[in-house]
Each structure stands twice: as structure tokens, then as C-alpha cells.
MDTraj code that builds the backbone (N, CA, C; nanometers):
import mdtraj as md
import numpy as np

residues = "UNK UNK UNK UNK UNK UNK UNK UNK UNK UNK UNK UNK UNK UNK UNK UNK UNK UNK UNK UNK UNK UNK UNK UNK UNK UNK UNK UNK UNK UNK UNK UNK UNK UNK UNK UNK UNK UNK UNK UNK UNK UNK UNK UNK UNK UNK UNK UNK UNK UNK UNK UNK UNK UNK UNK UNK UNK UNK UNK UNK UNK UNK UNK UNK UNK UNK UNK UNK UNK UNK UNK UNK UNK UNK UNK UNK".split()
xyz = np.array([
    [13.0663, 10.3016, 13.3534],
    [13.0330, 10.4209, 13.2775],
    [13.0083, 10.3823, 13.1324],
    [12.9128, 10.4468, 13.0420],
    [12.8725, 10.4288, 12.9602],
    [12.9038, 10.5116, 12.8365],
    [12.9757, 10.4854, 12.7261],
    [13.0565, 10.5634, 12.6453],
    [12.9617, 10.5586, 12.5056],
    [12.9526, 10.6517, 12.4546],
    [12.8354, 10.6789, 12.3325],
    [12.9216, 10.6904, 12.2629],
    [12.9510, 10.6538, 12.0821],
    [13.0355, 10.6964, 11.9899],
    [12.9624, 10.8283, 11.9624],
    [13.1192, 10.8632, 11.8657],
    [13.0581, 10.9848, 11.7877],
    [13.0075, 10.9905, 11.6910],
    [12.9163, 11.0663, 11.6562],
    [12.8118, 11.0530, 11.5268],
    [12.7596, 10.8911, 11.4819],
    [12.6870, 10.8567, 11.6164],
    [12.6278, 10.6884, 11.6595],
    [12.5266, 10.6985, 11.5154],
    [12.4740, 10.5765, 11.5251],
    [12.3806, 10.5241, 11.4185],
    [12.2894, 10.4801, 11.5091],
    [12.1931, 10.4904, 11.4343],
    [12.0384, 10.4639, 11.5529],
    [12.0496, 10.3526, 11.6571],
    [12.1081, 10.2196, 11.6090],
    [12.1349, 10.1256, 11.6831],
    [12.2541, 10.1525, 11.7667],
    [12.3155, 10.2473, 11.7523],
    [12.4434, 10.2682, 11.8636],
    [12.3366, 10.3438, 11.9669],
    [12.2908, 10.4096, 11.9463],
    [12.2028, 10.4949, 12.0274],
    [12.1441, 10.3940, 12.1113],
    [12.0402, 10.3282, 12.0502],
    [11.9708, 10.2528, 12.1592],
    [12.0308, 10.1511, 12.1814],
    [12.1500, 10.0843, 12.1712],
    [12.2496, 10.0489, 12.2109],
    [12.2820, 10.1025, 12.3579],
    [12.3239, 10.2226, 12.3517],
    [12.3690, 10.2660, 12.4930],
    [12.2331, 10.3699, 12.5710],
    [12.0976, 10.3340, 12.5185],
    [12.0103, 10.3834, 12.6264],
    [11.9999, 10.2573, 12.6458],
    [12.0013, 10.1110, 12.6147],
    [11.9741, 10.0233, 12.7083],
    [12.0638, 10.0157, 12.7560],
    [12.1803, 10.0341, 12.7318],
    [12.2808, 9.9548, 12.8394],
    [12.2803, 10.0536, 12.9280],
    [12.2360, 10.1546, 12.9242],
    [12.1836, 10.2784, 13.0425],
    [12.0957, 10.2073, 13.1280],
    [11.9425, 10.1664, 13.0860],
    [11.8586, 10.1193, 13.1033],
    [11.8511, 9.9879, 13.2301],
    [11.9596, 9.9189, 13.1669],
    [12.0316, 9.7941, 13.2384],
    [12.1075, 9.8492, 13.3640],
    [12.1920, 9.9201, 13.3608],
    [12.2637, 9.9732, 13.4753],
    [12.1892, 10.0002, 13.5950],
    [12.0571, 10.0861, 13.5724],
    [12.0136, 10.1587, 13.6265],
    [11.9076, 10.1168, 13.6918],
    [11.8384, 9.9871, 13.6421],
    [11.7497, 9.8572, 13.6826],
    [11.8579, 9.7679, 13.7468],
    [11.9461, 9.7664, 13.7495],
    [12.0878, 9.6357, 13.8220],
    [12.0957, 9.7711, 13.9536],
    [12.0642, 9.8967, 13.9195],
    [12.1167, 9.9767, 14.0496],
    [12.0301, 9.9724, 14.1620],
    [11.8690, 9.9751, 14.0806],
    [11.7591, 9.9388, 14.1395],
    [11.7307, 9.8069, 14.1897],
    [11.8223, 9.7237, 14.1462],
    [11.7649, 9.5859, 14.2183],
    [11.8803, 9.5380, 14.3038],
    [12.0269, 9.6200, 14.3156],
    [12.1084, 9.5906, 14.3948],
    [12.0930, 9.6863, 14.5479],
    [11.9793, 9.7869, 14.5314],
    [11.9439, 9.8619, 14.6390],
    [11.8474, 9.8122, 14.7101],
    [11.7481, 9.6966, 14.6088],
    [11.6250, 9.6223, 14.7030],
    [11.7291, 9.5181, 14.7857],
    [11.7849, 9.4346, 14.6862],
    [11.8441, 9.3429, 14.7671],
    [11.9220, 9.3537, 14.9000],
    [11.9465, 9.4923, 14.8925],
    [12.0507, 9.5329, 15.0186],
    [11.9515, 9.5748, 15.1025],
    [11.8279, 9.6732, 15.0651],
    [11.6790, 9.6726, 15.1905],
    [11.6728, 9.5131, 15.1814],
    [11.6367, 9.4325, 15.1281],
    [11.5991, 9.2858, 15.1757],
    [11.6630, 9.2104, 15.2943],
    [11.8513, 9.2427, 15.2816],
    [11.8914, 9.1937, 15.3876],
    [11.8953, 9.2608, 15.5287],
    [11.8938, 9.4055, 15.4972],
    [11.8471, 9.5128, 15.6259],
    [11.7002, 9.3931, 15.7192],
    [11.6356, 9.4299, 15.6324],
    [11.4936, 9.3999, 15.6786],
    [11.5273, 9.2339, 15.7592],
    [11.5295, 9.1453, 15.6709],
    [11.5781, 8.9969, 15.7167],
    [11.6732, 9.0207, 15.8072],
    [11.7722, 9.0957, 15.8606],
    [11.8149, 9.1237, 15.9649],
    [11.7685, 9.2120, 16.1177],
    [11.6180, 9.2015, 16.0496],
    [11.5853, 9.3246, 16.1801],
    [11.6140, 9.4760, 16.1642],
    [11.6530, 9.5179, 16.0894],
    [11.6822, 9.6490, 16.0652],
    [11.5854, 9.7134, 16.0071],
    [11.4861, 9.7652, 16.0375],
    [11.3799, 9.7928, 15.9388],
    [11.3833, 9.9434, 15.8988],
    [11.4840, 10.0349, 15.9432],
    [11.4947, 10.1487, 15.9263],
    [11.6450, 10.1728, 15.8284],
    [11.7014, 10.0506, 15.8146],
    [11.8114, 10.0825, 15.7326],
    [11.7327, 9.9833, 15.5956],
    [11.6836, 9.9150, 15.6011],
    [11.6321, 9.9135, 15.4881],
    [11.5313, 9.9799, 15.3897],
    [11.4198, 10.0674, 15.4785],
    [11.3573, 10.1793, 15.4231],
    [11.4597, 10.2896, 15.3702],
    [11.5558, 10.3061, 15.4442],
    [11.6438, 10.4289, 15.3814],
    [11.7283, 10.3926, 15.2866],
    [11.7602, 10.2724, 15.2271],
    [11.7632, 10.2220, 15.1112],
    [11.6880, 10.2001, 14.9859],
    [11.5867, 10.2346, 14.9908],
    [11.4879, 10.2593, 14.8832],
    [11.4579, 10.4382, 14.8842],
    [11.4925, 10.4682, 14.9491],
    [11.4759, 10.6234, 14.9340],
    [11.4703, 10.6636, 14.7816],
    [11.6091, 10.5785, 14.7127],
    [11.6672, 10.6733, 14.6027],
    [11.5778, 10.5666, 14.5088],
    [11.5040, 10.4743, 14.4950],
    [11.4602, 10.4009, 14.4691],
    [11.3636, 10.5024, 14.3091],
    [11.2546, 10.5539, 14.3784],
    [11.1530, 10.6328, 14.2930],
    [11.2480, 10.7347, 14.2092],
    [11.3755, 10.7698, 14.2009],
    [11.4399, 10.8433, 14.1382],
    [11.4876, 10.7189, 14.0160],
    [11.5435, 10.6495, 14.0389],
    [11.5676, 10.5438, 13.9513],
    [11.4880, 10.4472, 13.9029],
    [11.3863, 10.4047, 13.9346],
    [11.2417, 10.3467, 13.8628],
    [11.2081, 10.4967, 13.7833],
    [11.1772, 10.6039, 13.8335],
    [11.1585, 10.7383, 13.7110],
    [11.2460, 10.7316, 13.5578],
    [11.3823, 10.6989, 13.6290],
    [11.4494, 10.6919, 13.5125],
    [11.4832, 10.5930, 13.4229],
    [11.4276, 10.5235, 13.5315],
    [11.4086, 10.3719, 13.4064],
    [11.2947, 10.3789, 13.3256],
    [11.2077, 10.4283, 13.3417],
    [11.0802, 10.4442, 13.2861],
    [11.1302, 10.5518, 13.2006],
    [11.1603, 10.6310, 13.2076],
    [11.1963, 10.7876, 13.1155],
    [11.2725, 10.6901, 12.9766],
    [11.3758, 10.6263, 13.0191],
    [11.4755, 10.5527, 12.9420],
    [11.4038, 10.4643, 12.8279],
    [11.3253, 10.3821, 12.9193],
    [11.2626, 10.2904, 12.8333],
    [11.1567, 10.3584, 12.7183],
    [11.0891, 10.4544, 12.7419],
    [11.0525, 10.5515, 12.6782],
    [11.0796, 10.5957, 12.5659],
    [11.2160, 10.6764, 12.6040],
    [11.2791, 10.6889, 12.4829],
    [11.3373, 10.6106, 12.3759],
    [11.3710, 10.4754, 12.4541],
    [11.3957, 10.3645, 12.3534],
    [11.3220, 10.3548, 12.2242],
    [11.1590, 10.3396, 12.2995],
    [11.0567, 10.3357, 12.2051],
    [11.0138, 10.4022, 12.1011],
    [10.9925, 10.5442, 12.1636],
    [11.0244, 10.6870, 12.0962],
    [11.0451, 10.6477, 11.9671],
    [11.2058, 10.6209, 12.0082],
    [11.3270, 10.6498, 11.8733],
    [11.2611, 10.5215, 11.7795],
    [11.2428, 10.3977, 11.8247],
    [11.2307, 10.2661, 11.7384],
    [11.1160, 10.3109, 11.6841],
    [11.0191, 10.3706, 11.7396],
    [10.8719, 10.4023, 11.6326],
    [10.9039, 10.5424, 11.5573],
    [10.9800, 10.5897, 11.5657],
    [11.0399, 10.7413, 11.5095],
    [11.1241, 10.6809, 11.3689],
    [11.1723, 10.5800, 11.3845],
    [11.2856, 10.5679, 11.2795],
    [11.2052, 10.4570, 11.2141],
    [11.0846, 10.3714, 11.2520],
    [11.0329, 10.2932, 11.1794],
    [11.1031, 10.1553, 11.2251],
])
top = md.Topology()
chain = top.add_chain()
for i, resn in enumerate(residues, 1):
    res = top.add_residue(resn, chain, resSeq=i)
    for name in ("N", "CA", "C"):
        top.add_atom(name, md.element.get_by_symbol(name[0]), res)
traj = md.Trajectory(xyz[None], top)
């Protein structure tokens, strides 16, 4: 879990949207790896249903990274 101070400074901020950012790409690549071994095991239906949640979390990695930028061209 990811803890934001109070009244952060710009770099605390994007401080904890990447370490958001990071989580959430480590969540996305610990869900391929687990379809990878489905699949390499013959399972080809437990590894499709492992990427399900996949496009929800690539969305939000993209949303995230976004805002990173946002803020860094916002604040100069």
C-alpha cells in the first residue's frame, strides 16, 4: 500500500504516482507471467482468464503515467 504525506511537495506527489505506477505494471507483469505458465502448461483457458483484468491495469498505467507528465510540464 502506498502512503502519500500530508501537504506533499510536487516531488512527493510524483513520488507516489510512480511508485503507484510501478505496483501496478509489477501487477501487470506478475498476471502475464502466471498466463505464461498456464499456457506452457497446457492450460489455455486459465491463462486467458488471467489477463482478463489485464486492460483495466494497462488503462491505469497509462492514466498514471499521464498524469506524471501532466504535473512535470504543469510545474515546469
Amino acid at each position: 500500500m502506498i502512503t502519500a504525506p500530508q501537504n506533499p511537495t510536487t516531488e512527493q506527489v510524483l513520488a507516489t504516482l510512480l511508485a503507484t505506477l510501478e505496483e501496478t505494471l509489477g501487477t501487470a507483469h506478475a498476471q502475464t507471467a502466471e498466463a505464461c505458465g498456464y499456457i506452457n502448461a497446457g492450460n489455455r483457458n486459465a491463462a486467458i482468464g488471467t489477463l482478463i483484468d489485464l486492460d483495466r491495469l494497462l488503462a491505469d498505467a497509462t492514466a498514471l503515467r499521464g498524469t506524471v507528465l501532466a504535473l512535470h510540464r504543469r510545474i515546469g
